[in-house]
C-alpha positions as CSV (number, residue, x, y, z in Angstrom):
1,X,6.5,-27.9,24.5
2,X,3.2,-28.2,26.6
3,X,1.8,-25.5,24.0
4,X,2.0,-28.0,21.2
5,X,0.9,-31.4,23.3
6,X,-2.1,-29.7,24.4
7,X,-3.1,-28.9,20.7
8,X,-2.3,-32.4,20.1
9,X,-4.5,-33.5,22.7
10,X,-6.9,-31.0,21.4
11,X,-7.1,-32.4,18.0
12,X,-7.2,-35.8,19.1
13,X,-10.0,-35.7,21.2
14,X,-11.8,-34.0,18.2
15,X,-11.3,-37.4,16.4
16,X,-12.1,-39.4,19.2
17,X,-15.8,-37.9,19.3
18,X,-16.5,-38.8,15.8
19,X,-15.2,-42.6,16.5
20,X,-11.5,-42.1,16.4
21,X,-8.9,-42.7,13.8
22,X,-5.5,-41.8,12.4
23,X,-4.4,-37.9,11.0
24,X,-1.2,-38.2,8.9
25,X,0.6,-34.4,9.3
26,X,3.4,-34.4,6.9
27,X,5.6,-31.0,7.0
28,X,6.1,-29.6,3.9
29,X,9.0,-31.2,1.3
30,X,12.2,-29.2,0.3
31,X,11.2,-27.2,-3.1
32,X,14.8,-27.3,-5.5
33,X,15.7,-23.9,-6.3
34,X,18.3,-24.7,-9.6
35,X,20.4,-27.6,-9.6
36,X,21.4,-29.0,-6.4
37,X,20.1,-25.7,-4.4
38,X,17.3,-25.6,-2.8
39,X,15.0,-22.7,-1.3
40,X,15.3,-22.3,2.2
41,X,13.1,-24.4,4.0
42,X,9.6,-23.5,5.9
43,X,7.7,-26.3,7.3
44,X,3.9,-26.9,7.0
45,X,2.2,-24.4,9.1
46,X,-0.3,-27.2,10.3
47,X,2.5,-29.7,10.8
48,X,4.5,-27.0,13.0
49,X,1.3,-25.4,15.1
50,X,1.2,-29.4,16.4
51,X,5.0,-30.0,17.0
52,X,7.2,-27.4,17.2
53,X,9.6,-29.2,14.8
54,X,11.2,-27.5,12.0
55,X,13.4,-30.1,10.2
56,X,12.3,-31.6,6.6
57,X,11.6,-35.2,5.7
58,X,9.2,-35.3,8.8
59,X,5.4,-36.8,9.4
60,X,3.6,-36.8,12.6
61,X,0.8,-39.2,13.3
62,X,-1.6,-39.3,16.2
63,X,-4.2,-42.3,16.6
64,X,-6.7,-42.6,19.4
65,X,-10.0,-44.7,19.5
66,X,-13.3,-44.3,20.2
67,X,-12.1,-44.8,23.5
68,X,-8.4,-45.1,25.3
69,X,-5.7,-42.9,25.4
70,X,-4.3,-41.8,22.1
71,X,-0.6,-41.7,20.9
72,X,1.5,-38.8,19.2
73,X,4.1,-40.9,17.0
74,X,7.0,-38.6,15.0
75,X,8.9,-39.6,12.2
76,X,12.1,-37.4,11.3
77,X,15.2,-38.0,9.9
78,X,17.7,-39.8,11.1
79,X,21.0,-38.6,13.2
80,X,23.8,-38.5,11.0
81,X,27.1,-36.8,12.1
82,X,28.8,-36.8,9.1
83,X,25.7,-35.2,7.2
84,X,25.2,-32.6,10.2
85,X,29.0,-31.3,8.9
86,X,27.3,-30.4,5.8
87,X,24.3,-29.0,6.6
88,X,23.6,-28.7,10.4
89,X,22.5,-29.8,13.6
90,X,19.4,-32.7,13.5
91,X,17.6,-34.4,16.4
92,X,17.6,-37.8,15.4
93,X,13.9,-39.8,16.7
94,X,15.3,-40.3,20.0
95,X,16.1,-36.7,20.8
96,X,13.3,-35.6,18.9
97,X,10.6,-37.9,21.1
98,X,12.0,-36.7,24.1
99,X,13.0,-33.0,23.0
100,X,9.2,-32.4,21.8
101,X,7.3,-35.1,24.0
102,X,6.3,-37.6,21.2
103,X,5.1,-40.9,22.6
104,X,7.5,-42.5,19.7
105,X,9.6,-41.3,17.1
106,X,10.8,-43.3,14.2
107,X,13.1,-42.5,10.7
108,X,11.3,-41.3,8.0
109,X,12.7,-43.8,6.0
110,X,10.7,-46.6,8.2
111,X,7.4,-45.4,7.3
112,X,6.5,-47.8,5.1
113,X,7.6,-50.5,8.6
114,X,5.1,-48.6,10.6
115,X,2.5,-47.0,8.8
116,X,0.6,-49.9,8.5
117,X,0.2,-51.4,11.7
118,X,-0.7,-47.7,13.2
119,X,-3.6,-47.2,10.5
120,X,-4.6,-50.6,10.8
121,X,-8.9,-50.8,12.4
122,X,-8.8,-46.8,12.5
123,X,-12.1,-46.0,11.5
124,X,-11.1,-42.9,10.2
125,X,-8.0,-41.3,8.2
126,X,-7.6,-37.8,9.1
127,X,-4.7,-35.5,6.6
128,X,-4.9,-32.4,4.1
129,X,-7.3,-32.5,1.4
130,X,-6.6,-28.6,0.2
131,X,-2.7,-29.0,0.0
132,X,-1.9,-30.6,-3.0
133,X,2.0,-30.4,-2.2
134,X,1.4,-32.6,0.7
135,X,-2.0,-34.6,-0.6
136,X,-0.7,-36.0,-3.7
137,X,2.6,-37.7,-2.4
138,X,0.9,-39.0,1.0
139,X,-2.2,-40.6,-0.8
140,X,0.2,-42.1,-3.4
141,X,1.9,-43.6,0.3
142,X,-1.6,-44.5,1.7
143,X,-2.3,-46.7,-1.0
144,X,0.5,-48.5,-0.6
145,X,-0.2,-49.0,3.1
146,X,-4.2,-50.1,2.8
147,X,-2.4,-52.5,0.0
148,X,-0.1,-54.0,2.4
149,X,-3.4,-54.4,5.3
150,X,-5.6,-55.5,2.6
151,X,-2.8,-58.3,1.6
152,X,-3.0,-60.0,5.2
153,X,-6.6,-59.8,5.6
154,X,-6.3,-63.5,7.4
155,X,-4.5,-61.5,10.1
156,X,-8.0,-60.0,10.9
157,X,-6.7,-56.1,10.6
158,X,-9.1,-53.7,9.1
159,X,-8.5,-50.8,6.4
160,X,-9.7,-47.3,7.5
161,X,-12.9,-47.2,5.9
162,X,-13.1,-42.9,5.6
163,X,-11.3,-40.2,4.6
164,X,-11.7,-36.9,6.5
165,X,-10.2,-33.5,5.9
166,X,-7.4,-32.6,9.0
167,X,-7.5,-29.4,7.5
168,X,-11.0,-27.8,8.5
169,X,-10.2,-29.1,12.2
170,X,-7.0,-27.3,12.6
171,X,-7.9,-24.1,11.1
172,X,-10.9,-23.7,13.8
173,X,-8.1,-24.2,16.2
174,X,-5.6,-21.9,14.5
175,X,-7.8,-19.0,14.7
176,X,-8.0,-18.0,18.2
177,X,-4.1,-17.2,19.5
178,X,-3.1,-18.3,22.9
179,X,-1.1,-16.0,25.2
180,X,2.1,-17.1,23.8
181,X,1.2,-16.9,20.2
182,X,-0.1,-13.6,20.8
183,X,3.1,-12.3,22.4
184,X,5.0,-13.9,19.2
185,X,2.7,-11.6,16.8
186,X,3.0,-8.2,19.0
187,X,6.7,-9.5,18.4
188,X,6.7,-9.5,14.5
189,X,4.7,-6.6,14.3
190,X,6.9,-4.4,17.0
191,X,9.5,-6.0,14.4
192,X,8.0,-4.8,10.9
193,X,6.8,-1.0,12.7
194,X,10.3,-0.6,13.2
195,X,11.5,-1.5,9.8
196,X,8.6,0.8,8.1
197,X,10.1,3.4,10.0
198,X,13.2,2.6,8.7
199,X,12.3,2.5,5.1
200,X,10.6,6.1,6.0
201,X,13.9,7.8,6.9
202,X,15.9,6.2,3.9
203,X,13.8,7.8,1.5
204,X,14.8,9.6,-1.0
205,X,13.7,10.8,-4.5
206,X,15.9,9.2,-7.3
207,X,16.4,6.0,-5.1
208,X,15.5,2.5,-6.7
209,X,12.6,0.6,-4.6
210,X,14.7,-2.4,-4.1
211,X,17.2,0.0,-1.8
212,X,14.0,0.8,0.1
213,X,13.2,-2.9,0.3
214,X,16.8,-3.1,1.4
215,X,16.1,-1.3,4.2
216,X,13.2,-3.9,5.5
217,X,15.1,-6.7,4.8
218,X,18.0,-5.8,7.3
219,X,15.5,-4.4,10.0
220,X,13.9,-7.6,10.3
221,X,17.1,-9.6,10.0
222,X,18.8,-7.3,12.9
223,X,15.8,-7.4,15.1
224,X,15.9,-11.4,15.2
225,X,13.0,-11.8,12.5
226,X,13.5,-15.3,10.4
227,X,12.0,-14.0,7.3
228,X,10.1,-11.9,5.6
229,X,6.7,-12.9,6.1
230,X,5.9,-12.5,2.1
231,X,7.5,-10.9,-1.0
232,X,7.5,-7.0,0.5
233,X,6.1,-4.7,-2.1
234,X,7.8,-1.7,-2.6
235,X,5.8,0.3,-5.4
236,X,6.5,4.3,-6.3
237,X,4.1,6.3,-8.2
238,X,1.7,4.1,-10.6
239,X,3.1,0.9,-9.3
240,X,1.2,1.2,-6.5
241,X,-1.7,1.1,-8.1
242,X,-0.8,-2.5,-9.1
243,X,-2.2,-4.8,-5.8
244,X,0.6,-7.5,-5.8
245,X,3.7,-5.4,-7.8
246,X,7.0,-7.3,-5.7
247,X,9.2,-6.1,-8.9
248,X,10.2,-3.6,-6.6
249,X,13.3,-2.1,-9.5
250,X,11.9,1.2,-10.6
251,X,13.2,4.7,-10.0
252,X,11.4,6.6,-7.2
253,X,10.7,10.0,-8.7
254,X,10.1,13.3,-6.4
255,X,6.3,13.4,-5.6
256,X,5.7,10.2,-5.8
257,X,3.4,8.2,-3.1
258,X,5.3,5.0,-1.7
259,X,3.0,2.0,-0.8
260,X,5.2,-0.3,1.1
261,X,3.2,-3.4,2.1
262,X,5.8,-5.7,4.3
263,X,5.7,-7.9,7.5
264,X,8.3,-10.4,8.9
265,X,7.8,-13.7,10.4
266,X,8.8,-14.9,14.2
267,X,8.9,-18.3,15.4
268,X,6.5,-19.2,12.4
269,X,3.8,-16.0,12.9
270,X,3.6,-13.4,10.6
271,X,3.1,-9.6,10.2
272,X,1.6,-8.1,7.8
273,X,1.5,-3.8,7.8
274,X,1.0,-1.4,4.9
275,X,1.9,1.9,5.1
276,X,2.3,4.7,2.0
277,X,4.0,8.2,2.2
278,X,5.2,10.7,0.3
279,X,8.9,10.1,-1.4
280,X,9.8,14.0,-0.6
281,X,8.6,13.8,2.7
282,X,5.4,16.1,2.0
283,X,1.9,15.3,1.0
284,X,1.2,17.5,-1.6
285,X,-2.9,18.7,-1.1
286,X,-4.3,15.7,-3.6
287,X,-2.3,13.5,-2.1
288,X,-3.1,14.2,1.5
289,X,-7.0,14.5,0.4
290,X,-7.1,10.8,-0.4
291,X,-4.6,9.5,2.5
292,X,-7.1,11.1,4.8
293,X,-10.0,9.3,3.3
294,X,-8.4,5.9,3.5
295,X,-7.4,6.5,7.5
296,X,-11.0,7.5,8.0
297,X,-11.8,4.3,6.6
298,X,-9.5,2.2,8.5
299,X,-10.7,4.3,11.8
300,X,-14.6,3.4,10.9
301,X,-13.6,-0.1,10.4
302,X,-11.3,-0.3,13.7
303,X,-14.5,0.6,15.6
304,X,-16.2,-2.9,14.4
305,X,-13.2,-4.9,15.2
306,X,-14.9,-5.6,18.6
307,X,-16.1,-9.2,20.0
308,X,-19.7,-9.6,19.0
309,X,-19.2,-7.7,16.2
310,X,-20.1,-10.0,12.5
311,X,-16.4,-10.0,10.7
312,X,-18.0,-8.2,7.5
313,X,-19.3,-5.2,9.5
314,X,-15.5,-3.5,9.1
315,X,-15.6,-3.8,5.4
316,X,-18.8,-2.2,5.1
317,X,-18.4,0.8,7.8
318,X,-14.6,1.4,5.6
319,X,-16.5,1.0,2.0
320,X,-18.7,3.5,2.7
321,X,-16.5,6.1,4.1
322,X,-15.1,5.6,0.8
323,X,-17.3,5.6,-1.3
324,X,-18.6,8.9,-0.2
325,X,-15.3,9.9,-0.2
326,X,-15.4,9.2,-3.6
327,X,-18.3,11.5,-4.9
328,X,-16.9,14.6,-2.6
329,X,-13.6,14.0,-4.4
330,X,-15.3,13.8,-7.5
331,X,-13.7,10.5,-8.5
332,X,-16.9,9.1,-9.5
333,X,-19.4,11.2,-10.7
334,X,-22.8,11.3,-9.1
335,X,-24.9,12.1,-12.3
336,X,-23.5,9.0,-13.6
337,X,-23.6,6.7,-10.3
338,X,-26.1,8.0,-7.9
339,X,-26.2,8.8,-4.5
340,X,-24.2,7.1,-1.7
341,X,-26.6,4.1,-1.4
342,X,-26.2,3.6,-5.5
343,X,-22.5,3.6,-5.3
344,X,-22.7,0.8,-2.6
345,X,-25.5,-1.2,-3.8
346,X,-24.1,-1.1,-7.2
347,X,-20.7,-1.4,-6.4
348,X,-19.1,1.9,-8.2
349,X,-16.4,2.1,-5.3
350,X,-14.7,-1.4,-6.7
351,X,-13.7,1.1,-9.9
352,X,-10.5,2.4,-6.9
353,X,-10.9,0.1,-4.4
354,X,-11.5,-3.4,-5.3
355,X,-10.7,-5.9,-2.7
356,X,-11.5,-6.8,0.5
357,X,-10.7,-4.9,4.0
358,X,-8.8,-7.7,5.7
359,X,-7.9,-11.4,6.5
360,X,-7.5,-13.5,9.3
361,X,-3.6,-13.1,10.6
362,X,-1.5,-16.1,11.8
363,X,0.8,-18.7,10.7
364,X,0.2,-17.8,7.3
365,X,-0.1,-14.4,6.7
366,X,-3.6,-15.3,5.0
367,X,-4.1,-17.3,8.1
368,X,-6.3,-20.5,8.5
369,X,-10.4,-20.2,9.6
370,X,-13.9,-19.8,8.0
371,X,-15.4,-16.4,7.8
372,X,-18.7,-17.5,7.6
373,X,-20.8,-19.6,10.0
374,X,-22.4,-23.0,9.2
375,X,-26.2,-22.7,8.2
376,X,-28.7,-23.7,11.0
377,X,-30.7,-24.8,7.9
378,X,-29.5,-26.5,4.5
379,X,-31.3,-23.2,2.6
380,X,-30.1,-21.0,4.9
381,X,-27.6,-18.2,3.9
382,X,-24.3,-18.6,5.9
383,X,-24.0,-15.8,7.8
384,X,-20.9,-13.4,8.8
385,X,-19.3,-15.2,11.7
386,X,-19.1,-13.1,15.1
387,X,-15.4,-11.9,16.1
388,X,-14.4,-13.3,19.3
389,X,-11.5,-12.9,21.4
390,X,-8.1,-14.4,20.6
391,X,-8.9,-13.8,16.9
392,X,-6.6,-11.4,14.7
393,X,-7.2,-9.4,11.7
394,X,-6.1,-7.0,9.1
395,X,-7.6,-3.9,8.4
396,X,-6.5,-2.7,5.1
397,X,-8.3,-0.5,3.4
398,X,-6.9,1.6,0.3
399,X,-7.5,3.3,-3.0
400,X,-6.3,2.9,-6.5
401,X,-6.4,5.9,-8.9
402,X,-5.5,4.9,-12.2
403,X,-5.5,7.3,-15.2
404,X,-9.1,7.4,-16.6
405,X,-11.7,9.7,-18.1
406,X,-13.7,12.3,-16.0
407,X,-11.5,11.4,-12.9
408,X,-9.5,14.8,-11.6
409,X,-6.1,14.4,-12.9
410,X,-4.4,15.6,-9.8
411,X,-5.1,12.2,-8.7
412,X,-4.1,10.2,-11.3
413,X,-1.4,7.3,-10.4
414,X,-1.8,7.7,-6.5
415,X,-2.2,4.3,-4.3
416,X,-2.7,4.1,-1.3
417,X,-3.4,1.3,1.4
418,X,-3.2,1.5,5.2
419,X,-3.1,-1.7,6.9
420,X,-2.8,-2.9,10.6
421,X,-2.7,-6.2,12.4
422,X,-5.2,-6.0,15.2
423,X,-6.2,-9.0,18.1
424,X,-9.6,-9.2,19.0
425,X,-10.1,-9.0,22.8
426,X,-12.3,-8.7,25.2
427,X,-10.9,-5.2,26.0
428,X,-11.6,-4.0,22.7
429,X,-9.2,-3.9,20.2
430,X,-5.4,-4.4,20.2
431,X,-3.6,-2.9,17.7
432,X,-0.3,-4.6,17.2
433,X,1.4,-2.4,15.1
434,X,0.3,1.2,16.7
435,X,4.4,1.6,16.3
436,X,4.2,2.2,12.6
437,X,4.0,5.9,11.6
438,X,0.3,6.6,10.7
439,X,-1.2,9.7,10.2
440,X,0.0,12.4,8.1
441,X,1.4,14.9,11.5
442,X,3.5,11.7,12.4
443,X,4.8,10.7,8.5
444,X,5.9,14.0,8.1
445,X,7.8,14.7,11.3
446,X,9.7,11.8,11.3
447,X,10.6,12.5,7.2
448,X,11.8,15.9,8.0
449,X,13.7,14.7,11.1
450,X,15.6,12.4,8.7
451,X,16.4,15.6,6.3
């Protein structure tokens, strides 16, 4: 547990330099699925970076002053033997405080006991302002607590005078991995390589997608994975042309490209790899033209993903590989666009590829951070930030050839993205799911092998 006391610690002596105060960290509540079933759970990602604890119904809060030692205080459900025959093992505070080296624990259902003497003279409230699942309830809670300080104002106790967003503190944090959260990512995506290689050999034409998604669902399960990640997309032919498609039922026809974009999640950190191939095992010549281009894209991008290197510098080295791609392919017309330069400055490449080249990686798979820097000046641009080591990041570049006038109809209804999870190190960088089949050579071998 020393991993999530010294982000505590972290954190707390953040708030202690800007004059101290209470941060209210509530995980996130069980969501009802129909009736009296719910979903199955998955704690805040915020909540769970700072504790380790994975049950519902819990809050932690940590107060510290301007000066003095600071405490970590958890509130959790209580130990019920009779419920635990129901629906499982639970800690209980006391367990809890000394499982996960709380300074206190309480029952959730004491809160409203508590709450107020521990916000009482904090000069600051710290808690989420950009999760409304978790915002809306607490404020409604915090109310009720300034309410029950501002009632025995003879008593001499103070109500926190300002509000501060928790949020923006943690995700600086949450960007650069430690050692062991590193290790826990290589994990997932050692995890989801294998279960793309998987969903390679199953292949076959006149399969349904969802068999394919089938096949990731049990690799990750038999390989110790909690979850998936996200909703795996599994989209044949013109579905994956379609950036988010998770219907995943329709018929996978012979010649059709596969875009399979699926990760699991370990201990809380996700993967997050896209791969596409060809449902007969063999790129047919259009095909392989544009697969090409994308790699050769992801490659020019790879070579920014370096410390020192401005986090926007990947997008633009893959976007223009593709976009000249693009006029040799004669997928946009350079009578009607221009030259190179035209295509970029005007942004004619968005027509088949129209998002960006990657995201920050982490707890969520569109993990926490900023990408852009604070402005030295109030009219000052903000600029790219830097990559530095401990970050990771997706590259993900793709195309998207829907049926349109004046583009070659050999190309029609082809999408494909290629997407890796990558740390930033000092070494240069680390590509955590090199195990996924890549290039065309490697796709192809290991199809036939299945044959």
């Amino acid at each position: 547990m020393t991993s999530y006391a010294s982000r505590r610690a972290k954190l707390m002596a953040q708030m202690q330099a800007m004059g101290g105060g209470v941060a209210i960290i509530p995980t996130a509540p069980e969501q009802v699925r129909n009736a009296d079933s719910n979903f199955p759970f998955r704690f805040d990602s915020n909540f769970y970076y700072l504790t380790g604890f994975t049950e519902p119904e819990s809050m932690l809060v940590l107060k510290i002053g301007a000066s003095g030692s600071g405490q970590a205080v958890l509130f959790c459900r209580e130990k019920n033997v009779e419920l635990e025959i129901w629906d499982g093992f639970r800690y209980g505070p006391a367990d809890a405080c000394a499982s996960f080296g709380f300074d206190n624990a309480h029952p959730i259902g004491e809160a409203d006991k508590h709450m107020p003497d521990l916000i009482a003279d904090a000069k600051h409230l710290f808690y989420s302002f950009s999760n409304a699942n978790i915002k809306r309830p607490l404020e409604l809670k915090l109310q009720t607590w300034c309410d029950q300080l501002r009632a025995n104002w003879r008593s001499g106790l103070w109500v926190p005078e300002q509000a501060m967003d928790v949020d923006a503190m943690l995700a600086e944090m949450r960007l650069f991995k430690d050692a062991e959260e590193s290790q826990l990512m290589l994990r997932a995506a050692q995890i989801s390589s294998r279960a793309h290689a998987r969903a390679m050999r199953a292949t076959r034409p006149g399969m349904q997608e969802y068999e394919i998604e089938a096949e990731l669902l049990y690799e990750f399960r038999k390989s110790g994975a909690q979850a998936p990640a996200y909703t795996p997309i599994v989209a044949a032919g013109a579905n994956a042309c379609i950036l988010h498609y998770i219907n995943n039922n329709a018929t996978i026809q012979d010649g059709d490209i596969i875009l399979i974009d699926a990760g699991c999640e370990v201990d809380g950190y996700a993967a997050d790899i896209t791969r596409s191939y060809p449902a007969n095992g063999r790129f047919s010549g259009p095909q392989k033209e544009l697969y090409e281009l994308v790699l050769a894209s992801q490659l020019a991008a790879l070579h920014h993903a370096k410390v020192g290197q401005a986090y926007m510098q990947g997008h633009d080295a893959a976007v223009r590989v593709l976009a000249q791609g693009m006029l040799d392919l004669k997928l946009l017309d350079s009578n009607k666009v221009g030259a190179l330069e035209d295509v970029i400055e005007k942004k004619a490449f968005r027509k088949f590829y129209m998002h960006g080249t990657g995201h920050w990686l982490g707890l969520d798979v569109h993990d926490a951070g900023q990408y852009r820097q604070a402005p030295a000046e109030a009219q000052q641009e903000r600029a790219w930030r830097p990559l530095e080591a401990g970050m990771v990041i997706t590259i993900e570049p793709g195309l998207y050839v829907r049926p349109s006038e004046g583009v070659p109809e050999q190309f029609w209804d082809i999408g494909i993205r290629i997407e890796d999870d990558i740390l930033i190190s000092a070494e240069g960088p680390q590509i955590l799911s090199a195990d996924a089949p890549k290039t065309v050579a490697e796709i192809e071998y290991l199809m036939q092998q299945s044959r």
